[in-house]
C-alpha positions as CSV (number, residue, x, y, z in Angstrom):
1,X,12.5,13.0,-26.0
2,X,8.7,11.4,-26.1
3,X,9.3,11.6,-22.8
4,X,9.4,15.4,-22.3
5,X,7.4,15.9,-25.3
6,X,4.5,14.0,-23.4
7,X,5.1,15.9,-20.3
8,X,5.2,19.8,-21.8
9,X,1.4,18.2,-23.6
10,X,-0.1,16.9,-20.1
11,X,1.1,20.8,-18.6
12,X,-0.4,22.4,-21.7
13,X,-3.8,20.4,-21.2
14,X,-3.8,21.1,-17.4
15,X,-3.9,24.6,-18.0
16,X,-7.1,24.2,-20.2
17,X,-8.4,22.3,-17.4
18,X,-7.4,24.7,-15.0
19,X,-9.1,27.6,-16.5
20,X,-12.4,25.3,-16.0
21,X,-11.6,23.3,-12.8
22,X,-10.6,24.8,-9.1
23,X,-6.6,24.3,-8.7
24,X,-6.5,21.1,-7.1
25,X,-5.2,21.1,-3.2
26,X,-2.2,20.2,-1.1
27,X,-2.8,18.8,2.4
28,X,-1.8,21.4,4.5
29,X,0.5,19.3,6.5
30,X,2.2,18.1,2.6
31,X,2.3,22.1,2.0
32,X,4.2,22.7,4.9
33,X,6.5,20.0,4.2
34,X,10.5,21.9,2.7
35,X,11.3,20.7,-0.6
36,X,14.0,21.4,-3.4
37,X,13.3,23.4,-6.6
38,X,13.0,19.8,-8.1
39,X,10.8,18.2,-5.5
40,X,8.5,21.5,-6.1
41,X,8.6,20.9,-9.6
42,X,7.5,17.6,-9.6
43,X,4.5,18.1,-6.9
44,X,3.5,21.1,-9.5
45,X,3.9,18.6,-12.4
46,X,1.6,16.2,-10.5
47,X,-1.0,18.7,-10.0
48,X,-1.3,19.4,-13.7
49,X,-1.9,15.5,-14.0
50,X,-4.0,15.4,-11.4
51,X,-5.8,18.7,-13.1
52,X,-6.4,16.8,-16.6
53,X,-7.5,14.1,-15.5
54,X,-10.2,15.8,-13.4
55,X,-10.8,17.6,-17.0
56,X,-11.3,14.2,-18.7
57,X,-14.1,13.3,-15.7
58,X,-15.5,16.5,-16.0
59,X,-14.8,17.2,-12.7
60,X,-14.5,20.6,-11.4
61,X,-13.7,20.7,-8.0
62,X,-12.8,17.8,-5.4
63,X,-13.2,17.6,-2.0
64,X,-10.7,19.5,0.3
65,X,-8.3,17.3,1.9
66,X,-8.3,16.8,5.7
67,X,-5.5,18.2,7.8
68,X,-4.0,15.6,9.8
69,X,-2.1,17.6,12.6
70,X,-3.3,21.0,13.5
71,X,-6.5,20.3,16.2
72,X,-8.7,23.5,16.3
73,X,-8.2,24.1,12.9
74,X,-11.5,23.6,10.5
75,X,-10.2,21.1,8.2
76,X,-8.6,18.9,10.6
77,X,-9.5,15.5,10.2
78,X,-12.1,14.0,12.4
79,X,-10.9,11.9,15.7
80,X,-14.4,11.1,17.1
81,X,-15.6,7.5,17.3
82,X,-19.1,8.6,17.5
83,X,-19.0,10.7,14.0
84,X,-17.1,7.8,12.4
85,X,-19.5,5.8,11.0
86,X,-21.7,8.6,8.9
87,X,-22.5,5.1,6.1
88,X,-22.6,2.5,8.5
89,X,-24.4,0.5,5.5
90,X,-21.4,-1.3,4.2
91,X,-21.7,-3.2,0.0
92,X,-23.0,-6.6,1.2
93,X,-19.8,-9.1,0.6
94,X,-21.9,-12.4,-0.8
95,X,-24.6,-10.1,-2.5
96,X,-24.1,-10.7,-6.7
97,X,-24.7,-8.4,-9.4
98,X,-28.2,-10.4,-10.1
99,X,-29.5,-10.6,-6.3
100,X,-28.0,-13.8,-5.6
101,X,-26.7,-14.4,-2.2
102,X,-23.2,-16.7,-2.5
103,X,-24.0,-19.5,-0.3
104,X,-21.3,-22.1,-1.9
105,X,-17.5,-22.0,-3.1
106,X,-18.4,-22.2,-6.9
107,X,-20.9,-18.9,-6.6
108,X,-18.1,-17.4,-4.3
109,X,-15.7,-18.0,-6.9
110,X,-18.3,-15.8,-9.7
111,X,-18.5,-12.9,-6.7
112,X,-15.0,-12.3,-6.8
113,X,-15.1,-11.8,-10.0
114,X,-17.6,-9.1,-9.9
115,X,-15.5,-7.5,-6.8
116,X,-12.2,-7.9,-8.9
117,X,-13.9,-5.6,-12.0
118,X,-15.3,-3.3,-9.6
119,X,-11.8,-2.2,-7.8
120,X,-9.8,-2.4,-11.6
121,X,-12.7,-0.3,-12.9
122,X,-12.7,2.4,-9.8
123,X,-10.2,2.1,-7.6
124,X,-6.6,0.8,-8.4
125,X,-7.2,0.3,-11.9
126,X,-6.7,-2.3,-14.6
127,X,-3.1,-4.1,-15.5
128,X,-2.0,-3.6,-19.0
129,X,-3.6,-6.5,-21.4
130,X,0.3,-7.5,-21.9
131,X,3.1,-7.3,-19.9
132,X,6.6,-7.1,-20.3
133,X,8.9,-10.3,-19.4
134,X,11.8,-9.3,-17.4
135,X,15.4,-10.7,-17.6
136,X,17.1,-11.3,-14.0
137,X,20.5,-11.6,-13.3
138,X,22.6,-11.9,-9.9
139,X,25.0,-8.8,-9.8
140,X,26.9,-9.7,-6.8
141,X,26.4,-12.1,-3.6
142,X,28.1,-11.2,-0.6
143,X,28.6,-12.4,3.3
144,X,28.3,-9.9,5.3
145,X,26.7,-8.8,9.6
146,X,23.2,-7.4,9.8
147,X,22.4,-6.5,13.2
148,X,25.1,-8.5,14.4
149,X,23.8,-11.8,12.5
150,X,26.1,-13.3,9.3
151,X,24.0,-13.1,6.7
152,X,24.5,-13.7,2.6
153,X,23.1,-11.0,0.3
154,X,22.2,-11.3,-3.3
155,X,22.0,-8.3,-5.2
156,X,19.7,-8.7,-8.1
157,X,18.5,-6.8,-11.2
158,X,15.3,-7.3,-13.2
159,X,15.4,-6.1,-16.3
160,X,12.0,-4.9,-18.2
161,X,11.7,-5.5,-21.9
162,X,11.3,-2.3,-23.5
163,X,11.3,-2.8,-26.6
164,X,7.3,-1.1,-26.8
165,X,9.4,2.0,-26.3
166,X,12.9,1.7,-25.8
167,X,13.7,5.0,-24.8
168,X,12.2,4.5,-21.4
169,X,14.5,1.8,-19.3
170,X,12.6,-0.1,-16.8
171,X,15.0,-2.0,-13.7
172,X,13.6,-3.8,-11.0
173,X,16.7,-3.7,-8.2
174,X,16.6,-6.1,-5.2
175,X,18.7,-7.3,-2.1
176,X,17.5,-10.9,-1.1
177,X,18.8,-11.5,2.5
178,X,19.2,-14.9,3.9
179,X,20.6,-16.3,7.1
180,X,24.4,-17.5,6.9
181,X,23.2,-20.3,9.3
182,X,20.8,-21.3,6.6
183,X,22.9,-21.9,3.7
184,X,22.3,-25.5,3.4
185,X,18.2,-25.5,3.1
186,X,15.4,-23.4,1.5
187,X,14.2,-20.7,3.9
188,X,10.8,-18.6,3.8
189,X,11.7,-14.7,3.0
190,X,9.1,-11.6,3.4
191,X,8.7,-9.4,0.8
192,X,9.5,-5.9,2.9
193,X,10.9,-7.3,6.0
194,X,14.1,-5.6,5.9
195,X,16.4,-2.9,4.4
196,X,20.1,-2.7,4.1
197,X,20.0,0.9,4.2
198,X,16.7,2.1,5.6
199,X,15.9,6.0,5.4
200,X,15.6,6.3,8.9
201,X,15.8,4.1,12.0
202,X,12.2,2.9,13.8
203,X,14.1,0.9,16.6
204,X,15.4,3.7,18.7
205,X,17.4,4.3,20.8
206,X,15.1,7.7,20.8
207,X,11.8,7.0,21.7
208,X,10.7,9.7,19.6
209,X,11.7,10.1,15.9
210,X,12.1,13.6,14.0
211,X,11.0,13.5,10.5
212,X,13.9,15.6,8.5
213,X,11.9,18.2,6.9
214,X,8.9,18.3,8.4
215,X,7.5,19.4,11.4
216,X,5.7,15.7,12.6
217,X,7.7,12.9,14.8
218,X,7.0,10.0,15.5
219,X,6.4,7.8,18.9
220,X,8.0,4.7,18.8
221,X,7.5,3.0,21.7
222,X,10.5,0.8,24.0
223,X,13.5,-0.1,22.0
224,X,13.2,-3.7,20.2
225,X,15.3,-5.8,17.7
226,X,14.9,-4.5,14.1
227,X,12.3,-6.8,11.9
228,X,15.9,-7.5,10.1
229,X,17.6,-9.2,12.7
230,X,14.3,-10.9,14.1
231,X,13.5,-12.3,11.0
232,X,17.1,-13.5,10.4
233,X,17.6,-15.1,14.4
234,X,13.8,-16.7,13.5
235,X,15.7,-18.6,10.4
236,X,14.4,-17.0,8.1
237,X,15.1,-14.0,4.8
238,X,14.0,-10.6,3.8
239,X,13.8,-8.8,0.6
240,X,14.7,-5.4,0.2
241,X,12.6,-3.6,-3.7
242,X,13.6,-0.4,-4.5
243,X,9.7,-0.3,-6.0
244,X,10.8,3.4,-6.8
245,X,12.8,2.5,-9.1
246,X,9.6,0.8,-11.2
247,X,7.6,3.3,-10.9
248,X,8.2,6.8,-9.0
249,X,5.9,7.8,-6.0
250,X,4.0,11.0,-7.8
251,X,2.3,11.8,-10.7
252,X,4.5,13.5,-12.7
253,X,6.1,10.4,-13.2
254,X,3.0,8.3,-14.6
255,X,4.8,8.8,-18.4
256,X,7.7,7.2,-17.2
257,X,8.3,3.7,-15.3
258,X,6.7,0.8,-16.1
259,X,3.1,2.5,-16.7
260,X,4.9,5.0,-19.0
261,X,6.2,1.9,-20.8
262,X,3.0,0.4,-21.3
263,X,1.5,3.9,-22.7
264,X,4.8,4.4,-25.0
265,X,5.1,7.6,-22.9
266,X,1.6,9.2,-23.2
267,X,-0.4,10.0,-20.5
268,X,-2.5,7.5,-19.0
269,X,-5.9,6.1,-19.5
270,X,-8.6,7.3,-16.5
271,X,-8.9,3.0,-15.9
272,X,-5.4,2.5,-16.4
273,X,-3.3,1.1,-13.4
274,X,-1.8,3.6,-10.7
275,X,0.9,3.4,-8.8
276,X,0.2,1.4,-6.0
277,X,-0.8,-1.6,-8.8
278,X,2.7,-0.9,-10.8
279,X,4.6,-1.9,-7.3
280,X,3.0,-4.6,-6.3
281,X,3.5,-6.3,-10.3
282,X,7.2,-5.6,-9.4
283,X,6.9,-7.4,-6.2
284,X,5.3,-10.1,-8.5
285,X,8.2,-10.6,-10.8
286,X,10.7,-10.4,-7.9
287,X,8.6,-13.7,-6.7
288,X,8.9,-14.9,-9.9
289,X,13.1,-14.9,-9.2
290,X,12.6,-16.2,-5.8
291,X,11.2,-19.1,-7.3
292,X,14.9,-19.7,-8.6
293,X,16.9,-19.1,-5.6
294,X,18.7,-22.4,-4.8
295,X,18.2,-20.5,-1.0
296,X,14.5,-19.2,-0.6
297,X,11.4,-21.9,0.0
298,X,9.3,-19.8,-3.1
299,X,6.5,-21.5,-1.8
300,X,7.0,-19.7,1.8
301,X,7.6,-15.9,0.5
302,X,5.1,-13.4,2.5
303,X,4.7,-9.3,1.7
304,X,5.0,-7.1,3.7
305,X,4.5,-3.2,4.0
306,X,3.7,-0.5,6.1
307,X,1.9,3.1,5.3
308,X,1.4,3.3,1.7
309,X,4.0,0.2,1.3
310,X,1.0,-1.3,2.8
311,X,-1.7,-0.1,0.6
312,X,0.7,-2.1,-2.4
313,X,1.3,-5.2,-0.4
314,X,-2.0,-6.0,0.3
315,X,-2.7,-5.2,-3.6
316,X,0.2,-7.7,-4.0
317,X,-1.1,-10.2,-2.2
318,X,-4.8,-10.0,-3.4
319,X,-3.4,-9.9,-7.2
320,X,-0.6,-13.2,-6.9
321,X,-2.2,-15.8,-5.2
322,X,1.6,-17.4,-4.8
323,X,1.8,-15.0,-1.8
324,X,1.8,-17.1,1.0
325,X,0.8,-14.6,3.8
326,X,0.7,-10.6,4.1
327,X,1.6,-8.3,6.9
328,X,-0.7,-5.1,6.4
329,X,1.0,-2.6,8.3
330,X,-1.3,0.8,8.9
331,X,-2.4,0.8,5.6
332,X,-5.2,3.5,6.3
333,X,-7.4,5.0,3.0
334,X,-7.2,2.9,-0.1
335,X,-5.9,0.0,1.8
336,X,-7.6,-2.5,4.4
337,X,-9.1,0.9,5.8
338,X,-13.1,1.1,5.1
339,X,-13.7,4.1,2.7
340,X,-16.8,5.2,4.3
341,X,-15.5,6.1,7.3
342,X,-14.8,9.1,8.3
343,X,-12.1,8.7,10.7
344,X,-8.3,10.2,10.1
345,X,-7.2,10.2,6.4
346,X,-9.9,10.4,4.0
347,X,-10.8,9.7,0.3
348,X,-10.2,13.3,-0.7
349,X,-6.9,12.5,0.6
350,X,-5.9,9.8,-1.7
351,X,-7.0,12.0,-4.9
352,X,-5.2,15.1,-3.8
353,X,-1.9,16.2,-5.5
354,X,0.6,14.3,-3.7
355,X,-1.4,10.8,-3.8
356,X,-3.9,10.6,-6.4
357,X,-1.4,8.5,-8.4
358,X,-1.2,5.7,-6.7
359,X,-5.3,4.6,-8.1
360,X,-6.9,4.7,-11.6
361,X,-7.8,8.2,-12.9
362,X,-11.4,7.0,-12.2
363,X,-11.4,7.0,-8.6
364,X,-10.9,10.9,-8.5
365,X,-14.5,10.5,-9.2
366,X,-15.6,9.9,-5.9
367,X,-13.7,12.7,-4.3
368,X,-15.4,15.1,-6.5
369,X,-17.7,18.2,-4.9
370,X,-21.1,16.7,-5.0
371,X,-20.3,13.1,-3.9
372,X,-19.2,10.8,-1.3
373,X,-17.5,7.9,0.0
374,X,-21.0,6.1,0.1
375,X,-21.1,6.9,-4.0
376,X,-18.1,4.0,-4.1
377,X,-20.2,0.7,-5.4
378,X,-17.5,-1.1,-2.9
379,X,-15.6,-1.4,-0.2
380,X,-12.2,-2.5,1.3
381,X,-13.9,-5.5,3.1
382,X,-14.6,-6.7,-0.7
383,X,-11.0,-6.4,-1.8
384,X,-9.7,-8.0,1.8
385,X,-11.9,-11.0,0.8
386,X,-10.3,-11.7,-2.3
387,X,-7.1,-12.8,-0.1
388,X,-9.1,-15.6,1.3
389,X,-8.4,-18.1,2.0
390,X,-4.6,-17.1,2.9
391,X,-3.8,-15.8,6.0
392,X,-2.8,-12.2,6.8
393,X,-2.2,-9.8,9.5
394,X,-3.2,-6.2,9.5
395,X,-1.8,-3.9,12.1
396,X,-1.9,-0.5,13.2
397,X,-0.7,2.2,16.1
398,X,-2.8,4.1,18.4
399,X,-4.1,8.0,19.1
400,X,-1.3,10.3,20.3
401,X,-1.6,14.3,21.6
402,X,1.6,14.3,23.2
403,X,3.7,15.9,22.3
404,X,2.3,18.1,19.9
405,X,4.2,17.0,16.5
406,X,3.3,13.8,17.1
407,X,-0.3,14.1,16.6
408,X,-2.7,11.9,15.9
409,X,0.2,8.9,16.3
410,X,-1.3,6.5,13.6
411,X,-5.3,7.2,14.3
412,X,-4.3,8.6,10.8
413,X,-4.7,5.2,9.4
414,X,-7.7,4.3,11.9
415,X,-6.9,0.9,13.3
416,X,-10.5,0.2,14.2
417,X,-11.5,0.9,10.2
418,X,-9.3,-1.6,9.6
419,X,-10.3,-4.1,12.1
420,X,-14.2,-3.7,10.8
421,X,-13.1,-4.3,7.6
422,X,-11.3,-7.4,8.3
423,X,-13.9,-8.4,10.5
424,X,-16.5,-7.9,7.0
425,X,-14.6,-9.6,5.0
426,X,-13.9,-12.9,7.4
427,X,-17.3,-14.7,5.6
428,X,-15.1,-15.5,2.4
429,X,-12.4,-17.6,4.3
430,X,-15.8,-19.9,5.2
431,X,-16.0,-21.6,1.9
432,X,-12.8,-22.7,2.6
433,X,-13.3,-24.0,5.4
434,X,-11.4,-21.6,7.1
435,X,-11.9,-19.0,9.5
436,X,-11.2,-15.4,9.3
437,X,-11.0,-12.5,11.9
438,X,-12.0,-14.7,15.4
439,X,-14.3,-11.9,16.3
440,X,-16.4,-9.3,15.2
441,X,-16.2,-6.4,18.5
442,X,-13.1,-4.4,18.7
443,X,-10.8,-5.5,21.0
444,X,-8.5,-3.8,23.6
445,X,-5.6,-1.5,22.9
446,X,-2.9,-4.4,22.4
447,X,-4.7,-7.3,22.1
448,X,-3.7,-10.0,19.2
449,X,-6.1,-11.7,17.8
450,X,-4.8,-14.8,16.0
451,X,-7.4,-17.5,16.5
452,X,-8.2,-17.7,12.9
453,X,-6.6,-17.2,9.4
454,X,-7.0,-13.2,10.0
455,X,-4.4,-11.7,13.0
456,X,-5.1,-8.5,14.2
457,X,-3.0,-5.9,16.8
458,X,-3.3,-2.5,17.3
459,X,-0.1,-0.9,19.4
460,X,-0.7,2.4,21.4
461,X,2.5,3.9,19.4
462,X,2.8,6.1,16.4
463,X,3.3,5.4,12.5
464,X,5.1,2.5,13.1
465,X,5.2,-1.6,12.6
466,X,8.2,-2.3,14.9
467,X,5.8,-3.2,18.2
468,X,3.8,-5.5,15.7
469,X,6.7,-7.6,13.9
470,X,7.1,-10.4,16.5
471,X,3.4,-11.1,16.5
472,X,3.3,-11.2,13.1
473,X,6.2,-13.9,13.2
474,X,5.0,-16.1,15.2
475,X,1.7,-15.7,13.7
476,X,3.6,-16.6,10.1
477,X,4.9,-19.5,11.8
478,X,2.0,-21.7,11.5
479,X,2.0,-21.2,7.7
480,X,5.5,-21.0,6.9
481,X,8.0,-23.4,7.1
């Protein structure tokens, strides 16, 4: 009932916002997109969040949102290398609030402080000052064939405390995987290396995959071994979160799930956590179980996540420094993607309808008419940093015209803003004694760099980790055991 209640007050604020602010806008290639009565209802329920919040900022208008597949069209997103770089200035990485250049650990240690209050203040927001405990239990624990290798899966069920409001119910579910072969030792396991029942397959046999309602496919590349069964023949586990399940993908869900919780149902607070922030605490507290499990090394657990999967699993990683390593799978705007750019998806992008929810209320503020990316007082670089000195690999696809719904591939997610933030970020692993990205000029179409304690690949395929996943294993090998 506080629920609803809530809800029917955010729609009835919107539409004083609304009468003051332009109707916020749907990327023409999410507009296209079929949907049920219910999925319309909740993308118009989002856009009155997304509407009062603007109010709250005072915001007006935001920036239209770049089109991602239609070439020709005016709005579609820019694929140029040489108009890429409008801000090439990037927030100097060692530079402190008082003028101070960090030349030693202990004055590194003070910057990533400043850089930590920076992204909770504008970008992915701030966790509540207390959370929950939750309460896991084993629900079943099965043999059973993945990809033609005996495996044992635990089914497992976090529980949220609720009792701040207990008619919202909060449930972490999980499927930890685990070699057959391996039953008598501890094994590492990646966070999002694997799904029992994945929505769709990425391996083939089609070299081309048909998104069901929508009008985009995907290029997949040559048929390889799913990143289930590699992982499994390599020795090692996978973990399967249904981080949905925490907290839903949209915004008409912020009142319910784990950040509904924390607000007792009420909207949310413009510096208050989004979504992306609410997964990765659930991939936290499923590595606070695999800590337990008489079968998992939880000194060897990695994350892992692809597409907006890997905008949360690089947020995971920063935020739990008991991740062990992090495969950053085309993680594009508001991930290991530089925000200045202008290249594929861009910030107006991540504040539109369909994905403002996953930051802080405050970072609509820098999609608003008026400003820019440059307005941001950071960039990704600083947040990759904070990963140091832990190893990670971030990956991407290529540029694809052909055929026509598979455009742009995963230029989308603009490998090459990811490699230059990587490559800006590589100074913190220093005052480790470490060594980040090995380079700092953009290598070849499949090249993998792995010299230092930052791996990099970009494949010429579309939206897509599959070509990456053995690189990123034997990558992972040096660091887990």
């Amino acid at each position: 009932m506080k629920t609803t209640i809530a809800l029917l007050a955010v729609l009835l604020m919107s539409g004083t916002a609304l009468a003051q602010s332009k109707t916020p806008v749907i990327p023409p290639d999410a507009a296209a997109r079929s949907r049920t009565p219910e999925q319309q209802a909740i993308l118009d329920a989002s856009a009155a969040e997304l509407a009062r919040e603007m109010q709250l900022l005072g915001i007006k208008e935001l920036r239209p949102p770049k089109n991602a597949v239609h070439p020709g069209r005016p709005d579609f997103a820019n694929y140029d290398e040489a108009k890429a770089n409008p801000y090439p200035d990037l927030p100097p990485l060692l530079m402190m609030k008082d003028g101070t250049k960090a030349t030693n650990l202990a004055q590194w240690k003070k910057r990533q402080a400043e850089i930590k209050a920076l992204f909770d203040d504008n970008v992915y927001g701030k966790y509540p000052a207390h959370l929950p405990p939750v309460t896991w239990k084993v629900e079943s624990i099965t043999g059973r064939t993945i990809d033609g290798v005996p495996a044992i899966v635990k089914h497992i069920i976090g529980t949220v405390d609720n009792s701040a409001d207990p008619a919202i119910k909060v449930e972490i579910p999980a499927d930890v995987v685990t070699p057959a072969a391996t039953m008598d030792r501890k094994v590492p396991v990646i966070i999002g290396g694997g799904a029992l029942s994945p929505r769709f397959s990425l391996n083939g046999p089609d070299p081309i995959l048909h998104i069901p309602g929508s009008e985009m496919c995907i290029v997949l590349g040559p048929q390889t071994e799913t990143s289930s069964k590699q992982l499994l023949v390599h020795g090692w586990g996978f973990v399967s979160v249904d981080v949905n399940a925490v907290q839903a993908d949209n915004g008409a869900g912020l009142t319910k799930g784990i950040i509904g919780l924390m607000n007792k149902g009420k909207p949310r607070k413009l510096d208050d956590w989004g979504v992306l922030r609410a997964w990765a605490w659930a991939d936290s507290r499923v590595l606070d179980y695999l800590q337990t499990d008489v079968d998992v090394n939880g000194k060897a657990v990695g994350i892992m996540g692809h597409s907006r999967g890997g905008k949360a699993a690089l947020v995971a990683l920063v935020d739990d420094p008991r991740f062990a390593i992090g495969f950053i799978s085309s993680s594009g705007e508001g991930g290991a993607n530089l925000y200045r750019r202008n290249y594929g998806e861009a910030l107006e992008n991540v504040a539109a309808p369909n994905e403002f929810h996953w930051m802080a209320g405050n970072f609509l503020k820098y999609a608003a008419m008026g400003r820019t990316a440059n307005d941001l007082p950071l960039d990704s670089h600083e947040f990759i940093a904070l990963a140091a000195p832990r190893p990670l690999f971030i990956g991407g696809g290529g540029y694809i015209d052909q055929p026509a719904c598979a455009i742009p591939g995963d230029a989308w997610q603009d490998a090459r803003g990811m490699f230059m933030a990587a490559a800006a970020a590589s100074p913190a692993w220093d005052f480790y004694g470490r060594k980040g990205l090995e380079t700092v000029q953009f290598p070849k179409m499949q090249s993998f760099l792995d010299k230092g304690d930052i791996a990099y690949r970009q494949h010429p395929y579309g939206h897509t980790p599959t070509p990456n996943w053995s690189y990123f294993i034997g990558f992972a090998s040096r660091y887990l055991k």
